[in-house]
TORZA-803403 format. One record per residue (C-alpha): z, y, x; residue number from 1. Coordinates in steps of 0.5 Angstrom, whole numbers, always signed. Each point is the difference from the previous one (the first is absolute). Example, Ala and Ser with C-alpha at 12.3 -4.5 7.8 and 13.67 -1.06 7.14 Angstrom:
rec Z = +16&Y = -9&X = +25&num = 1
rec Z = -2&Y = +7&X = +2&num = 2
END
This chain:
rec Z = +0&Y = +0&X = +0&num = 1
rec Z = +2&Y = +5&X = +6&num = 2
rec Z = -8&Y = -1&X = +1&num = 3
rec Z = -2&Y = +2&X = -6&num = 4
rec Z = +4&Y = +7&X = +1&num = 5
rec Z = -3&Y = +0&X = +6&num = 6
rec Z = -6&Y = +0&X = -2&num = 7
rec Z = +1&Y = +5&X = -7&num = 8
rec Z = +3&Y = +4&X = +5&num = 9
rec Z = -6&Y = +0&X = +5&num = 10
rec Z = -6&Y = +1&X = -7&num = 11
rec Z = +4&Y = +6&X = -1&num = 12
rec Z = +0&Y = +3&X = +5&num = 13
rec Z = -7&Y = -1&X = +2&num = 14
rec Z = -2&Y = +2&X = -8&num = 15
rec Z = +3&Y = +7&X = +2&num = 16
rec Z = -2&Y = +0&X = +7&num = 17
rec Z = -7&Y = -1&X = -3&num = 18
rec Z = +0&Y = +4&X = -5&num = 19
rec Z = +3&Y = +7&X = +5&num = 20
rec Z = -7&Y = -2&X = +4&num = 21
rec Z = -4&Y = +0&X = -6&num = 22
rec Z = +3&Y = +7&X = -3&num = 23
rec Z = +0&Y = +4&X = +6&num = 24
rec Z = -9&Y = -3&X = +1&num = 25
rec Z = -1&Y = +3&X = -6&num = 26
rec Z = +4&Y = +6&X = +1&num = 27
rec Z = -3&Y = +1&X = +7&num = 28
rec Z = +6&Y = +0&X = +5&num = 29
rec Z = -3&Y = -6&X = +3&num = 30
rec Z = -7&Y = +3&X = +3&num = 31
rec Z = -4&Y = -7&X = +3&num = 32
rec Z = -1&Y = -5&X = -6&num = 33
rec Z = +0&Y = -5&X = +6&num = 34
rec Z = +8&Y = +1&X = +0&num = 35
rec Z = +0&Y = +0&X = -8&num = 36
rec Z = -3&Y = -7&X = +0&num = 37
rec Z = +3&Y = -3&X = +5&num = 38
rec Z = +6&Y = +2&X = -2&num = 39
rec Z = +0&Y = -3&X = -7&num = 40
rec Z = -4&Y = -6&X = +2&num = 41
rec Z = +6&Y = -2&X = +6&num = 42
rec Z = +5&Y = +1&X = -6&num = 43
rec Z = -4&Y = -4&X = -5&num = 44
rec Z = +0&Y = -6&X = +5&num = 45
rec Z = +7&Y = +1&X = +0&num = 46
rec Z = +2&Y = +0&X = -7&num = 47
rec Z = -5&Y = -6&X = -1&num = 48
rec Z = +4&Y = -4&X = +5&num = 49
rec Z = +7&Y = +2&X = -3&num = 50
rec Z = -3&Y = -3&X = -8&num = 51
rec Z = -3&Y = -6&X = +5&num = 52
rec Z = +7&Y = -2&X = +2&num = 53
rec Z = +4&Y = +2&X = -8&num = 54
rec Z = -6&Y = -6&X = -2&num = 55
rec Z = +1&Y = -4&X = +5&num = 56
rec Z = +7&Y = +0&X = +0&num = 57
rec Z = +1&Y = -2&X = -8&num = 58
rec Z = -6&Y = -5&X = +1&num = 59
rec Z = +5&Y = -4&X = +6&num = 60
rec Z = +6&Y = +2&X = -3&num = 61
rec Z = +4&Y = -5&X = -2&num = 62
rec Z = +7&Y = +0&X = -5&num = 63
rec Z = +5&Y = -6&X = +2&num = 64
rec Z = +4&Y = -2&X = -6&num = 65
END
């Protein structure tokens, strides 16, 4: 469970951080779209790999009784 947190934890962060980089494009304080692109693209690499991890971790995870 503590890696699901983890994990929800990274997805917003990365949610926020994109969504920072994608206002300040559009708003034009990031002057090279170059920077924009690679910026969002890092991030979502990120967040995919945190929701790959949440899935991953509830298909292996196994409840004892």
């Amino acid at each position: 469970m503590i890696l699901n947190k983890v994990a929800l934890i990274v997805g917003l962060i990365s949610i926020l951080l994109g969504t920072t980089v994608s206002i300040l494009g559009i708003w034009g304080y990031i002057g090279d779209t170059g920077l924009v692109w690679r910026s969002l693209s890092t991030i979502g690499v990120v967040l995919l790999g945190a929701i790959l991890v949440v899935a991953i971790n509830n298909m292996t995870n196994t409840k004892d009784k």
